[in-house]
C-alpha positions in Angstrom: 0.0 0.0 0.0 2.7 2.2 0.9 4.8 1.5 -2.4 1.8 2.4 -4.5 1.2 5.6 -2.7 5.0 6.5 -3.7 4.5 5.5 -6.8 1.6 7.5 -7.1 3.3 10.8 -5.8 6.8 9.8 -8.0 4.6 9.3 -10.8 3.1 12.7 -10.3 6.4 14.7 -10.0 7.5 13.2 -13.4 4.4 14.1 -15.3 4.7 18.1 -13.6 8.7 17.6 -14.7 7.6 17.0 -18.5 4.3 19.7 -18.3 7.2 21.9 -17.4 9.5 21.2 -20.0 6.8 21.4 -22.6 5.2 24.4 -21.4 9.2 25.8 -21.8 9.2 24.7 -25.0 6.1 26.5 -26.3 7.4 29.8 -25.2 9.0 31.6 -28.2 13.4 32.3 -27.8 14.0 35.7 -28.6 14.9 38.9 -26.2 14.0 38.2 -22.5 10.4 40.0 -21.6 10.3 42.5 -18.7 8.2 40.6 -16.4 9.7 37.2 -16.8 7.5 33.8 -15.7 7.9 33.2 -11.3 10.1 30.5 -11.1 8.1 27.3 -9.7 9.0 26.4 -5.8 10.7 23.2 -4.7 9.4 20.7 -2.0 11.3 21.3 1.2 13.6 18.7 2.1 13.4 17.4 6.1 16.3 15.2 5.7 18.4 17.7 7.7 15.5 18.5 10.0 15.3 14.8 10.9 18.7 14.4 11.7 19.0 17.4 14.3 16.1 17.4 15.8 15.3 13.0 15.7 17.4 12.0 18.5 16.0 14.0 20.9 12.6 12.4 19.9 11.8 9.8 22.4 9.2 6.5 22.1 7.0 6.3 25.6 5.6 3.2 26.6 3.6 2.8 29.5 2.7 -0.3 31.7 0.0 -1.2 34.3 -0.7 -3.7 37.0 -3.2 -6.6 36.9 -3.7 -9.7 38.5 -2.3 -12.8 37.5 -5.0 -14.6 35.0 -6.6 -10.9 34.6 -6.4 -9.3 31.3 -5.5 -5.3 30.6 -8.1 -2.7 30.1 -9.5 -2.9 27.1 -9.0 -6.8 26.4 -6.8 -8.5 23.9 -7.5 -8.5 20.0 -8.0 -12.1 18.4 -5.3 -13.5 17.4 -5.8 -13.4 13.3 -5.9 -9.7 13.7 -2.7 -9.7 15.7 -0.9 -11.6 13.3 -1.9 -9.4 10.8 -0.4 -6.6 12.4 2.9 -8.4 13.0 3.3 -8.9 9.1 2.0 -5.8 8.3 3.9 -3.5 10.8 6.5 -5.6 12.1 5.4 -4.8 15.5 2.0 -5.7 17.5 -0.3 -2.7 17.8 -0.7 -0.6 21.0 -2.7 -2.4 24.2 -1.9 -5.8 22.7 0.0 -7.8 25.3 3.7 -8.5 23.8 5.3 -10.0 27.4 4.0 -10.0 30.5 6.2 -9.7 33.5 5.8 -10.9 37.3 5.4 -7.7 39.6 4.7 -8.2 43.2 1.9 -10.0 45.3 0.9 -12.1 42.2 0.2 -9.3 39.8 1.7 -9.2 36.2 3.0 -5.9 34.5 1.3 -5.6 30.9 1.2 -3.3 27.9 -0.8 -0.2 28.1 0.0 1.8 25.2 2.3 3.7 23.2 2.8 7.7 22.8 5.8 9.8 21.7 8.0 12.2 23.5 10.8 14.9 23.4 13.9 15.9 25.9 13.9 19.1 27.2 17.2 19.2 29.1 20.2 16.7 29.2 19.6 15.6 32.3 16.7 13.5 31.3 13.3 15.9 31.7 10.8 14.8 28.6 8.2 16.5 27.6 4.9 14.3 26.5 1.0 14.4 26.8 -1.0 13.7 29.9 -3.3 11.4 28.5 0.0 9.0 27.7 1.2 8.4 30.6 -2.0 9.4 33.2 -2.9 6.3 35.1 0.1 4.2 34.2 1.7 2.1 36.5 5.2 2.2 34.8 6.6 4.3 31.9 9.6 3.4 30.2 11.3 5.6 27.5 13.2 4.4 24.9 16.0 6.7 23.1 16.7 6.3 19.3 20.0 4.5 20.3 17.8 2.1 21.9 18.3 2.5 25.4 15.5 2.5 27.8 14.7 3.9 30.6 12.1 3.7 33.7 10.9 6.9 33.5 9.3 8.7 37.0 6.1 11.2 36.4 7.4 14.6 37.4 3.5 15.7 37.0 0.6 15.9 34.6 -2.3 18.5 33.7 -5.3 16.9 32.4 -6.8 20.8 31.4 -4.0 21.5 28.8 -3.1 17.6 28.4 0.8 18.2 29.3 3.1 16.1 31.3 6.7 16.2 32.3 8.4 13.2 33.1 12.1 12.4 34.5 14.2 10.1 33.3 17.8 9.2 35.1 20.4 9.7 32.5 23.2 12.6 31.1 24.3 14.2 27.7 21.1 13.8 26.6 20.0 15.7 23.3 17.7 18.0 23.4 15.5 19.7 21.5 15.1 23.9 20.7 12.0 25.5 21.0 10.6 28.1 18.8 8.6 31.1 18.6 4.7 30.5 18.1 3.8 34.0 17.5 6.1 33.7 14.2 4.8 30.2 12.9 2.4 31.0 9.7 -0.6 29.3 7.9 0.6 27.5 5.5 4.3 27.1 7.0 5.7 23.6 6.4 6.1 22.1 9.8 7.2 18.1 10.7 5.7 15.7 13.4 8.1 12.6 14.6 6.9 9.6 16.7 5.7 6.5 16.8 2.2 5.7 15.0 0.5 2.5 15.8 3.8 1.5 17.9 6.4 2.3 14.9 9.2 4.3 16.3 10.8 7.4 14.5 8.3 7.6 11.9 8.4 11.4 10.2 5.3 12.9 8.7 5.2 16.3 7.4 2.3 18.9 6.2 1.2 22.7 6.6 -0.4 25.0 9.3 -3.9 24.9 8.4 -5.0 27.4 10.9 -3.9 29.1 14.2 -5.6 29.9 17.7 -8.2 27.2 16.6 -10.9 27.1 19.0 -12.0 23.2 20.3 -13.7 23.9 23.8 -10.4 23.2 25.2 -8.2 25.0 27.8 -6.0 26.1 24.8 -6.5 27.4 21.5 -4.6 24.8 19.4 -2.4 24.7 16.3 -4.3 23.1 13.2 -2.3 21.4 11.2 -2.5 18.7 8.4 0.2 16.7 9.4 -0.5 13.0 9.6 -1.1 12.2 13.3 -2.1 8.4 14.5 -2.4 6.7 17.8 0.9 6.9 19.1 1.8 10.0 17.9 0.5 11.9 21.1 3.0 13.6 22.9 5.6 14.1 20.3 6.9 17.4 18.6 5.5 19.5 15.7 8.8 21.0 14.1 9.0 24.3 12.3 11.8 24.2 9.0 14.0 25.5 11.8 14.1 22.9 13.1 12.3 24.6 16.3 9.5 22.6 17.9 6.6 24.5 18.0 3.8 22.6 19.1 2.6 18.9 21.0 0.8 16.8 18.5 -2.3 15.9 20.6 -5.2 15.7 19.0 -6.8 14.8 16.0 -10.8 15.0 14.2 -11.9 11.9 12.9 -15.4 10.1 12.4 -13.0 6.8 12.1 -10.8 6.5 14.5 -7.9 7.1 12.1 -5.8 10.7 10.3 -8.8 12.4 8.4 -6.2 15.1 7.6 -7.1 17.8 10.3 -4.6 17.1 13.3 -4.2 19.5 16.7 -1.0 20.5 18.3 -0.8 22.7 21.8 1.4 25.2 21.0 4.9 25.1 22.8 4.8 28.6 24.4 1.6 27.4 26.6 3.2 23.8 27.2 6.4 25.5 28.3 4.6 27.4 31.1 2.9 24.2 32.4 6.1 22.4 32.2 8.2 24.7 34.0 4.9 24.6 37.0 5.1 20.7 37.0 9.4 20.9 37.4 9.2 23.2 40.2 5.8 22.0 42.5 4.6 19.3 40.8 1.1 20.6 39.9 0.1 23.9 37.8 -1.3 26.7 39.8 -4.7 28.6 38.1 -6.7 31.6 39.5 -10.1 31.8 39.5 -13.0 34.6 40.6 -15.9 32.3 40.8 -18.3 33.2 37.8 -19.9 30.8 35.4 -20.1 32.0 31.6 -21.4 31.5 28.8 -21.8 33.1 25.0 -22.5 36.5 24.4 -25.3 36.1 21.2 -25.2 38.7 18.7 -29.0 39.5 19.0 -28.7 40.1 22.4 -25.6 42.0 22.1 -27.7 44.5 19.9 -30.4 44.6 21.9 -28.6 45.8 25.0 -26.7 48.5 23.2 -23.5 46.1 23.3 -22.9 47.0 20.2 -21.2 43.7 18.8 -21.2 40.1 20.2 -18.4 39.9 22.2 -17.8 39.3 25.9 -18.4 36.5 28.4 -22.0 36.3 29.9 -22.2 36.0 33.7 -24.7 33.4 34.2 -23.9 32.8 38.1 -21.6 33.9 40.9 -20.5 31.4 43.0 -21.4 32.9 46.7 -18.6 34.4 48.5 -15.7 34.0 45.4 -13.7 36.7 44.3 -16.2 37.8 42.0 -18.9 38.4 44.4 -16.9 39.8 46.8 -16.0 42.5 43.7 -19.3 43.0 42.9 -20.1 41.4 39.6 -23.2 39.8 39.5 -25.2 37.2 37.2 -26.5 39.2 34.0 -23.2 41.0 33.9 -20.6 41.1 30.6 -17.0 40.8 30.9 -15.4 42.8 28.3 -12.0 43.7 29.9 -10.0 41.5 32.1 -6.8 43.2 33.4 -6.9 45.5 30.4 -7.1 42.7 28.1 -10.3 42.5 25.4 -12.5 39.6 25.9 -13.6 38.7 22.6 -15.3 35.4 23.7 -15.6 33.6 27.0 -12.5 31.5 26.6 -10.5 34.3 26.6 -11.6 35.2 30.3 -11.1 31.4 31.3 -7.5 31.3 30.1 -6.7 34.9 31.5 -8.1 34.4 34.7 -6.3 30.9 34.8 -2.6 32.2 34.0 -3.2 35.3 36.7 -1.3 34.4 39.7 -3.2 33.8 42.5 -3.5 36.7 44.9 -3.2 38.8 42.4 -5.6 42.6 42.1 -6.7 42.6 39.0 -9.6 45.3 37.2 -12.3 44.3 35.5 -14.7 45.8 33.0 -18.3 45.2 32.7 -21.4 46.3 30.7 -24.3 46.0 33.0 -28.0 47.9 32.6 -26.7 49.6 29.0 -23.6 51.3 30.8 -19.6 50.2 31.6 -17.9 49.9 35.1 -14.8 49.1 36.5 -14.4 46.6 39.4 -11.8 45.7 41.4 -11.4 41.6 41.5 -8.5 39.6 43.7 -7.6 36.4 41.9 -7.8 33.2 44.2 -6.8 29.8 43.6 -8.5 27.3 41.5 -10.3 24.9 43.0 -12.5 21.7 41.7 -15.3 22.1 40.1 -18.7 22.1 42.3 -21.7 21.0 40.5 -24.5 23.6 40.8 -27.6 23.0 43.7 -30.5 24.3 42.3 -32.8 25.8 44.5 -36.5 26.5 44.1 -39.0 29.9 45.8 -41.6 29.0 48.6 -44.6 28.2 47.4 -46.9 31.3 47.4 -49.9 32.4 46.4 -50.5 33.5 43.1 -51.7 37.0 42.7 -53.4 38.6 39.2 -50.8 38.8 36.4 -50.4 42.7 35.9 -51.7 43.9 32.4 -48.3 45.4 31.1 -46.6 42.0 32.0 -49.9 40.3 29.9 -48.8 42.2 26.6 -45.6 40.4 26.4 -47.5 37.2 27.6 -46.1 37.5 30.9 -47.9 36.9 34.7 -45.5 38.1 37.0 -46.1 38.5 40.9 -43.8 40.0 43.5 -40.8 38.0 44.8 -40.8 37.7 49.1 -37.9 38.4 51.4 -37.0 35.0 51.5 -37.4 34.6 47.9 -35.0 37.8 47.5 -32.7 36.1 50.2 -32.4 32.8 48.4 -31.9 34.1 45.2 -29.2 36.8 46.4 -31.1 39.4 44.4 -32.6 42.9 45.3 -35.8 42.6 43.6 -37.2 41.5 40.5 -41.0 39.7 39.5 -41.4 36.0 39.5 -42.7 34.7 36.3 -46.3 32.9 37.0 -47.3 32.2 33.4 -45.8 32.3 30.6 -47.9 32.0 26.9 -47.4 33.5 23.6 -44.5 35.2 22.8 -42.8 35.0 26.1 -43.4 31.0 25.8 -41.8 31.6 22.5 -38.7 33.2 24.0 -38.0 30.1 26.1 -39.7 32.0 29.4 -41.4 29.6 31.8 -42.6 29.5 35.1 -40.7 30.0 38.4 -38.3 32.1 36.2 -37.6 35.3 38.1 -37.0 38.6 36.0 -34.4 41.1 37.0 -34.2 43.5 34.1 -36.1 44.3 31.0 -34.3 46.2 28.0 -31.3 47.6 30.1 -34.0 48.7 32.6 -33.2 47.1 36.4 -37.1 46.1 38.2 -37.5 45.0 41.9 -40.7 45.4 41.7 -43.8 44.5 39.5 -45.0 48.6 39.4 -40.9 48.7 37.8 -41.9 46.3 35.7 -45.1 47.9 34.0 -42.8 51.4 34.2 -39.9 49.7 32.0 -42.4 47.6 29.5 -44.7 51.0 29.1 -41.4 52.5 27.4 -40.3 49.2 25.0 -40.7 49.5 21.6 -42.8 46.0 20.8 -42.0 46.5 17.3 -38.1 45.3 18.1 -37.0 42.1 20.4 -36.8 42.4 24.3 -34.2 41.3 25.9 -35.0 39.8 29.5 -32.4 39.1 32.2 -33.5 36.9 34.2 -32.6 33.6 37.1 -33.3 30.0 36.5 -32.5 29.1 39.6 -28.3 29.9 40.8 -28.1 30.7 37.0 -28.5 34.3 34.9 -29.6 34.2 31.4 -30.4 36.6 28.5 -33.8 35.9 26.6 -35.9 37.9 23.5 -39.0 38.4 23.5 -39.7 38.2 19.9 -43.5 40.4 18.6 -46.0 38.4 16.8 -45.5 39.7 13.2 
């Protein structure tokens, strides 16, 4: 399969070698024009990359502990299929049992799988992902002069997927990192490691894209690079022969290279790193909010202007943030002088701020801007959300300007007020129409209507008299802990 494909690509360099050569010989001799034909490009060559940069490119495997007559996570795959592998690739595949060895009290050490790695400094400290080596028992690192190595975890960070690990040994190679703000799209770059379990294998592509946006605690490089099970963890090289990224990640419906691969850029794996080397663990600050997307409807509606921001849909009781001031309906659009374009961009600035740290923030609350004052704490695990619910109360008449939107609202109590941590606002009693249209429903409690703040049901009717129906209305309002933006769209 593989001699085909080369075939295929040697064929196709011949046949643009002769369109060349006849397109030259079609163009007439005679006194050399003033804007002469650009001169075609040649396909960069890695050899030279490969040499300086391969031995510093290491092969990770990783082991784990079962009981004797137990099998590895995963299971084993039938034997045909091994064997096929075998004569295919010359090697088993990944999670396939080649030895087992005797570890203590009657358990056997076994094959967990492979990933790919790089030395940082020459007294052993490689640099790999965290979902290689998280959970393993034993890792072992193996050089490209075949020696190997027990390797001890130095730390991991599952939120960027970066681990350090430490390996006893001297004179090491290294490799040289490079500049990420420099790297272009469409800048040949190189990926070593060791795909399905074969070691030193090069691939090589372009930077499809930059700062690409997966949900993830980092933007990522995109890149086209071929990337396969075992690749994780090792280098994405510039023609510098700089690494400038982790290949970690790839986008496939099959399980194999679809041709869009991800890489965490080096600059953000270096910082992590240099945490895990010195404590152990990576340190992030955190004020407390939940957020969520700023839409552009709502951003008109509210005189944001464009969609930009990160919506504050809760404030965790007594965090930074609540102590500052910020509360749930709020926009973050500055976070220590830095634009928030989207909501990421406050979760990774607020994570790299060092805890303990007085930091300013900017917010655009009721159709106007403030400044707030915020100090960063320490990160802590993630608490799920208790959701709450009102008293039961009776029901009093839905007021006739909340009826027009197809609102009831009633007044919230004291100890409604007190349980929601708000200073007034109408509960929502019915919802029909356009309000049921807008995703409104019962026990909602409304806080502001167009950038108009109500505690009070006769501040309801006050702000609603002054809407134009002929436009959307945006409604803030609390689902229970959590803050939320909905339009109320008129019947046309």
């Amino acid at each position: 399969m593989f001699r085909l494909d080369w075939k295929s690509w040697r064929a196709r360099g011949v046949i643009a070698v002769l369109a060349l050569a006849g397109a030259a010989a079609l163009v007439p001799h005679g006194p050399a024009t003033a804007q002469s034909a650009p001169q075609p490009r040649s396909l960069p060559d890695f050899t030279e990359l490969v040499e300086q940069v391969g031995p510093a490119v290491v092969n990770i495997r990783t082991l784990e502990r079962v009981r004797s007559g137990g099998s590895a996570q995963g299971g084993q795959m039938d034997e045909e299929m091994q064997e096929f592998f075998r004569r295919f690739f010359g090697v088993p595949m990944p999670n396939i049992p080649r030895q087992q060895r005797p570890g203590p009290r009657g358990e056997e050490e076994v094959p967990r799988g492979v990933g790919s790695g790089f030395i940082l400094s020459q007294d052993g400290y490689v640099m790999t992902n965290a979902h290689v080596v998280d959970g393993a028992d034993e890792v072992l690192v193996t050089l490209t002069d075949k020696r190997e190595f027990k390797a001890r975890i130095v730390g991991t960070d599952r939120r960027t997927d970066v681990a350090l690990v430490k390996i006893e040994a001297t004179g090491l190679p290294v490799v040289r990192t490079g500049d990420v703000s420099r790297l272009k799209v469409g800048e040949w770059v190189m990926a070593i490691g060791s795909p399905f379990g074969l070691d030193n294998t090069v691939t090589a592509g372009i930077v499809s894209a930059k700062q690409r946006e997966t949900g993830d605690y980092l933007p990522f490089i995109q890149t086209d690079v071929a990337i396969n099970p075992g690749n994780s963890g090792g280098p994405l090289i510039n023609m510098r022969g700089e690494v400038v990224g982790i290949n970690s990640q790839i986008y496939s419906r099959s399980g194999g290279f679809m041709g869009i691969s991800f890489a965490i850029p080096i600059d953000e794996a270096t910082r992590v790193a240099d945490q895990l080397r010195t404590s152990g663990r990576v340190t992030r600050g955190r004020i407390g909010v939940q957020i969520g997307q700023v839409t552009k409807d709502v951003a008109e509606s509210i005189g944001l202007g464009k969609a930009q921001g990160a919506f504050v849909s809760g404030v965790e009781a007594g965090s930074p943030a609540d102590k500052a001031g910020v509360e749930a309906g709020d926009i973050i659009t500055r976070f220590n002088g830095q634009a928030i374009e989207r909501p990421t961009d406050l979760q990774r600035q607020v994570g790299n701020t060092k805890p303990g740290s007085k930091v300013n923030l900017t917010v655009y609350r009721r159709g106007g801007s403030r400044e707030l004052a915020v100090t960063v704490a320490e990160i802590e695990p993630e608490k799920a959300p208790t959701r709450r619910t009102g008293g039961a109360e009776e029901k009093p008449k839905a007021s006739p300007a909340a009826q027009s939107l197809g609102l009831g609202v009633s007044e919230l109590s004291d100890a409604q007020k007190k349980e929601l941590k708000v200073r007034g606002g109408v509960r929502v009693e019915s919802a029909v129409e356009a309000a049921q249209r807008a995703g409104i429903r019962e026990g909602d409690v409304i806080v502001a209507i167009g950038n108009a703040e109500v505690a009070s049901v006769k501040e309801f009717e006050a702000a609603v008299a002054k809407l134009d129906r002929t436009k959307p209305v945006p409604v803030l309002l609390r689902r229970g802990e959590l803050a939320t933006y909905l339009l109320i769209r008129p019947a046309r």
